[in-house]
C-alpha positions as CSV (number, residue, x, y, z in Angstrom):
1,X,-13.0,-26.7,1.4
2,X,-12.6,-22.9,0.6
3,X,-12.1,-20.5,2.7
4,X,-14.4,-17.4,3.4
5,X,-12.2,-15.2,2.2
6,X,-11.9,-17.3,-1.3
7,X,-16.1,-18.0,-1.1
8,X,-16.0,-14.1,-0.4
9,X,-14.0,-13.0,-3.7
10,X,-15.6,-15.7,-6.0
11,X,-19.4,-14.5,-4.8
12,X,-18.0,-10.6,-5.8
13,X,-16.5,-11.3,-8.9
14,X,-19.4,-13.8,-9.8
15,X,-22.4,-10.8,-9.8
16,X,-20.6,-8.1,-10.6
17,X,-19.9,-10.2,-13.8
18,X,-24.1,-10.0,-14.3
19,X,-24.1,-6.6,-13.6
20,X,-22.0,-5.8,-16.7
21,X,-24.1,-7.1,-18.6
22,X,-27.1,-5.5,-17.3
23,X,-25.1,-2.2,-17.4
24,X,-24.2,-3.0,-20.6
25,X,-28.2,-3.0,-21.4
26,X,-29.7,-0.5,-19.3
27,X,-32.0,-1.4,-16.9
28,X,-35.5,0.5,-15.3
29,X,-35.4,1.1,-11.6
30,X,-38.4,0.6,-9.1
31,X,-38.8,2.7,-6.0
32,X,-38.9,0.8,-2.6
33,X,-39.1,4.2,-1.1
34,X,-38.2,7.9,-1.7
35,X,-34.7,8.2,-3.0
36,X,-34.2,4.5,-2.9
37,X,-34.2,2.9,-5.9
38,X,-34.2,-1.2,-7.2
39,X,-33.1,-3.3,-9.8
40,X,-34.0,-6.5,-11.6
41,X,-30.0,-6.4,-11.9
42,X,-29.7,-5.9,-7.4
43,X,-32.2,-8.9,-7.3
44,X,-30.3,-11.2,-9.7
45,X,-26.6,-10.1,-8.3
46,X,-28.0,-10.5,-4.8
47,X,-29.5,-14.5,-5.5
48,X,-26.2,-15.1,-7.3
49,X,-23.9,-14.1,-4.4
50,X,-26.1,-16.0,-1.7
51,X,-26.2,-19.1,-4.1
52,X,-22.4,-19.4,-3.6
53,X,-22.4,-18.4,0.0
54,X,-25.2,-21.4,0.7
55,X,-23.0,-24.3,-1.6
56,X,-19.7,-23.1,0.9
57,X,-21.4,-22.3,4.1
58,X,-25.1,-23.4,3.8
59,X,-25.4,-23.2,8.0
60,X,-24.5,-19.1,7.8
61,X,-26.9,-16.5,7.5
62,X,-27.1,-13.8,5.3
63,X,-27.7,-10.2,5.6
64,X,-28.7,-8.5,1.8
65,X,-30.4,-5.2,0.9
66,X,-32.9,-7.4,-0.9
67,X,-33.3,-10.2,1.1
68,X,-35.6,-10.5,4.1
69,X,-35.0,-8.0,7.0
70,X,-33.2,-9.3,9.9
71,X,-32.4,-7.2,12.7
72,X,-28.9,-7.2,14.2
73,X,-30.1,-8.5,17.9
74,X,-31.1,-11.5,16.0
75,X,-28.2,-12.5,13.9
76,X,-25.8,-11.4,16.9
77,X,-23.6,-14.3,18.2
78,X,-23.9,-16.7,14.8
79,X,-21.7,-16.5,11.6
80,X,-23.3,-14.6,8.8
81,X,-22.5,-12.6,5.8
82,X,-23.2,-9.5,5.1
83,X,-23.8,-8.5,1.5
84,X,-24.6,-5.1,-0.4
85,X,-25.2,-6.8,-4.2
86,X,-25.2,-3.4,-5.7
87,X,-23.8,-0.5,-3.8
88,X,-24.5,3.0,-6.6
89,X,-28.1,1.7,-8.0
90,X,-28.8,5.3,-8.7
91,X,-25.1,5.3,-10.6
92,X,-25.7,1.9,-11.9
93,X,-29.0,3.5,-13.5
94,X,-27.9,6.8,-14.5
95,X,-25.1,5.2,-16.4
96,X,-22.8,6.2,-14.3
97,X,-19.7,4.0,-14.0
98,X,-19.1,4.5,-9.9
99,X,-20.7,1.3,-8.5
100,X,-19.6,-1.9,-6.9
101,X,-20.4,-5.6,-4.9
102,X,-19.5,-6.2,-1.5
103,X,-19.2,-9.2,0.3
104,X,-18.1,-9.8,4.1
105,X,-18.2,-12.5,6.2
106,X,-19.0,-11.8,10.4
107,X,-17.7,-14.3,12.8
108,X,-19.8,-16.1,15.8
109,X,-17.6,-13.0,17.8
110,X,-19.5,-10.3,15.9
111,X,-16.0,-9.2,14.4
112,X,-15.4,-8.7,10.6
113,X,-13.4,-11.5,9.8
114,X,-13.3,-11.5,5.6
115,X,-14.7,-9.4,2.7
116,X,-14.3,-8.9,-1.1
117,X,-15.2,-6.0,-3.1
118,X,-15.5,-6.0,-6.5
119,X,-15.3,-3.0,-8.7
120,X,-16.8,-4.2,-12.2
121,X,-16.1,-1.4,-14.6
122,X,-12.5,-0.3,-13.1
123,X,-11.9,-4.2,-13.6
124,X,-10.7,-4.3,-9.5
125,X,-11.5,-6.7,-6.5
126,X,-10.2,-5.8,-3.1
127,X,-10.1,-8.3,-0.2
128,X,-9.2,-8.3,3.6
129,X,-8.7,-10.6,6.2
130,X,-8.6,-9.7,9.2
131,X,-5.0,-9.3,10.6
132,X,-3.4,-10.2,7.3
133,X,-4.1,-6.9,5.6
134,X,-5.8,-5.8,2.3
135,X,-5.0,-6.1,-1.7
136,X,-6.1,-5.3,-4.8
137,X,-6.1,-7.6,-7.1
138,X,-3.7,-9.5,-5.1
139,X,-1.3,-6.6,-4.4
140,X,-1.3,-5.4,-0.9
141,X,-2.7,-1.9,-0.4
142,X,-2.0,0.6,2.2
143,X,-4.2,3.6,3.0
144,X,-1.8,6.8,2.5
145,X,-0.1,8.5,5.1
146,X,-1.0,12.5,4.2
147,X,-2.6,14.9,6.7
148,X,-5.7,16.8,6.6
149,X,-4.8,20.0,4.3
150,X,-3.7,17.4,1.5
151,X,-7.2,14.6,2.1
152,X,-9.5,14.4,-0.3
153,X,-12.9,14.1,2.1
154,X,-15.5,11.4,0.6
155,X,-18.8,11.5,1.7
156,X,-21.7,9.1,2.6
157,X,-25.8,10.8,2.1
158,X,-25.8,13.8,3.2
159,X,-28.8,13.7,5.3
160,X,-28.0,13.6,9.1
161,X,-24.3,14.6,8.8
162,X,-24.7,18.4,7.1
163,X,-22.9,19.5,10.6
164,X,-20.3,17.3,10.4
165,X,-19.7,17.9,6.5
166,X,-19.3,21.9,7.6
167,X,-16.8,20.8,10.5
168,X,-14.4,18.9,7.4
169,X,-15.1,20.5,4.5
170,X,-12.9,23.9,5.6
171,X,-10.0,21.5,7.2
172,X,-9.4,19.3,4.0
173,X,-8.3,19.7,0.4
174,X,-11.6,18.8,-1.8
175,X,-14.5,16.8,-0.8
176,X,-16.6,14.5,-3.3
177,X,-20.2,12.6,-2.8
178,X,-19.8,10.1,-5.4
179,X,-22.8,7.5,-4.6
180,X,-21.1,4.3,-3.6
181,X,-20.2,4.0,0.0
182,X,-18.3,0.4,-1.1
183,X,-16.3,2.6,-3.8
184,X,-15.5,5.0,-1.5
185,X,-14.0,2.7,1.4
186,X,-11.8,0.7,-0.7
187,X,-10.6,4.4,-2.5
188,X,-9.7,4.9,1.1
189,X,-7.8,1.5,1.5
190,X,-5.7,2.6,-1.5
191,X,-5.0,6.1,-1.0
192,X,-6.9,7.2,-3.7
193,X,-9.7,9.3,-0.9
194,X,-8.5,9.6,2.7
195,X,-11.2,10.2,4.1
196,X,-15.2,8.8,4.4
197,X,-18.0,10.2,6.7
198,X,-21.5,8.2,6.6
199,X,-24.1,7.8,9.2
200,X,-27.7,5.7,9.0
201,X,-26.6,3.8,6.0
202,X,-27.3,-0.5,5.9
203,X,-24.9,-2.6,8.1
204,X,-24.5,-4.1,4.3
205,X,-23.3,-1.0,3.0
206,X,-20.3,-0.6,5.3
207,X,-19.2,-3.8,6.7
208,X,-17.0,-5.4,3.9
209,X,-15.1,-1.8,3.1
210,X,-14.5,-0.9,6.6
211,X,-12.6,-3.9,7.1
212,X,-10.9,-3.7,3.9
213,X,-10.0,0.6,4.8
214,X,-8.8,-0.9,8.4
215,X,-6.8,-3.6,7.3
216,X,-5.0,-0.9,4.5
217,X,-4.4,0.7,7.9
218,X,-7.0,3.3,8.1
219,X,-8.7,4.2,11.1
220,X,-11.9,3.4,11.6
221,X,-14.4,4.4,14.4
222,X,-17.8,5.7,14.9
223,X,-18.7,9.2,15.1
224,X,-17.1,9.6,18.6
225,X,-14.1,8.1,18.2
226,X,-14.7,4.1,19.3
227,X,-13.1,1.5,17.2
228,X,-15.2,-0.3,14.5
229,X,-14.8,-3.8,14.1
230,X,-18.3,-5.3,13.6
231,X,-21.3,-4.6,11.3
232,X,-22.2,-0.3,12.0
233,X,-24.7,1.9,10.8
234,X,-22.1,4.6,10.8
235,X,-18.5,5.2,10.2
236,X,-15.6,7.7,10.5
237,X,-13.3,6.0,8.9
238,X,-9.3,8.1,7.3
239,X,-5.9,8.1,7.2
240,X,-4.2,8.1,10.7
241,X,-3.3,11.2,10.6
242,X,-6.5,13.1,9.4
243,X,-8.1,10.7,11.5
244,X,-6.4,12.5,14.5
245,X,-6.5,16.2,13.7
246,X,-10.6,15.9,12.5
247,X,-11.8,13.6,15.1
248,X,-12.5,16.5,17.8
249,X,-14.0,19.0,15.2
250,X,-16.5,16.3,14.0
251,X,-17.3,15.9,17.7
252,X,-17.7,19.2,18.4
253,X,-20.2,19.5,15.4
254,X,-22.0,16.5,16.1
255,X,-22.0,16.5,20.0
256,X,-20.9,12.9,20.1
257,X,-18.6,11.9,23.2
């Protein structure tokens, strides 16, 4: 029998095989709201990750951006994955190349225990488990040990967070908003960003990086400071040592305690 972690990295690699080749072809977006786009190419990558997690796990639930909406008080307590199919759709449609599949698995303890992320076009796959650390492509990764005047500061949507961006932005070396929260955490896991802010985003858009940025040894916490280790809405996730020296500024700017 696999293992999550091996389900996990199959599932990732599987759609974001299809959505090279959509990419490849263009495809038109549909709104589901304002600013929110959808794909034929989400839909298809989204079926072809939960086919694989129902022929390895077929008693687990699954949490997708496409799929039906299920609140967290009722998937609390039972094993479940949680999976973003396409993280970047405006990228992805734009033809830009910044966009990425995660897949995480959530034990019956509400903890992240395994994710994948693949990174089609950069030809990468990241994995974590949890308490055995992260790789790349089968290398272990480590988030990088720089403090704040040398962190490159990535950025989830800016609504809701324009305080805290003005609280970071002055304290860091560069900040970016590149469009794929999933891109942007595993950057983090490999020193290549130190640093990623996002609040009100999908439990699906955060829960497979944020392991994979904790188990590269990042720190990773809500806005006020408390540890991360389940499905969030939110994250403040960097290097140890920017971690440290930003936490109370972002507190101060955002009022959390």
């Amino acid at each position: 029998m696999q293992s999550e972690i091996e389900v996990a990295v199959a599932a990732a690699r599987a759609a974001g095989a299809l959505l090279r080749e959509h990419f490849a072809r263009g495809v038109a977006p549909e709104h589901k709201g304002p600013g929110d786009l959808v794909t034929v190419a989400d839909r298809e990558a989204e079926a072809l990750v939960r086919a694989h997690l129902r022929d390895a796990f077929g008693d687990d639930l699954v949490v997708g951006e496409e799929g039906p909406p299920l609140e967290e008080a009722d998937v609390a307590g039972r094993r479940r994955w949680y999976v973003d199919p396409l993280d970047g759709t405006t990228n992805f449609v734009k033809g830009q190349p910044r966009w990425a599949v995660a897949v995480g698995f959530c034990d019956a303890g509400d903890r992240m225990a395994a994710s994948a992320v693949c990174v089609p076009l950069a030809g990468e796959t990241f994995a974590a488990v949890r308490g055995e650390g992260a790789t790349r492509d089968g290398a272990p990764i480590a988030a990088a040990d720089v403090g704040p005047q040398d962190a490159l500061a990535l950025f989830g949507p800016l609504t809701g967070i324009t305080a805290a961006v003005g609280a970071i932005a002055p304290r860091v070396l560069s900040v970016r908003v590149t469009g794929s929260t999933v891109a942007d955490l595993v950057d983090l896991a490999c020193g290549r960003g130190d640093l990623y802010l996002g609040t009100g985003q999908g439990r699906w858009d955060l829960a497979a990086g944020t392991l994979i940025a904790a188990e590269a040894g990042a720190v990773v916490t809500d806005l006020a400071g408390r540890p991360v280790t389940g499905p969030a809405v939110e994250v403040f996730a960097a290097a140890p040592r920017v971690h440290a020296a930003l936490l109370p500024p972002l507190r101060d700017a955002t009022g959390r305690t």
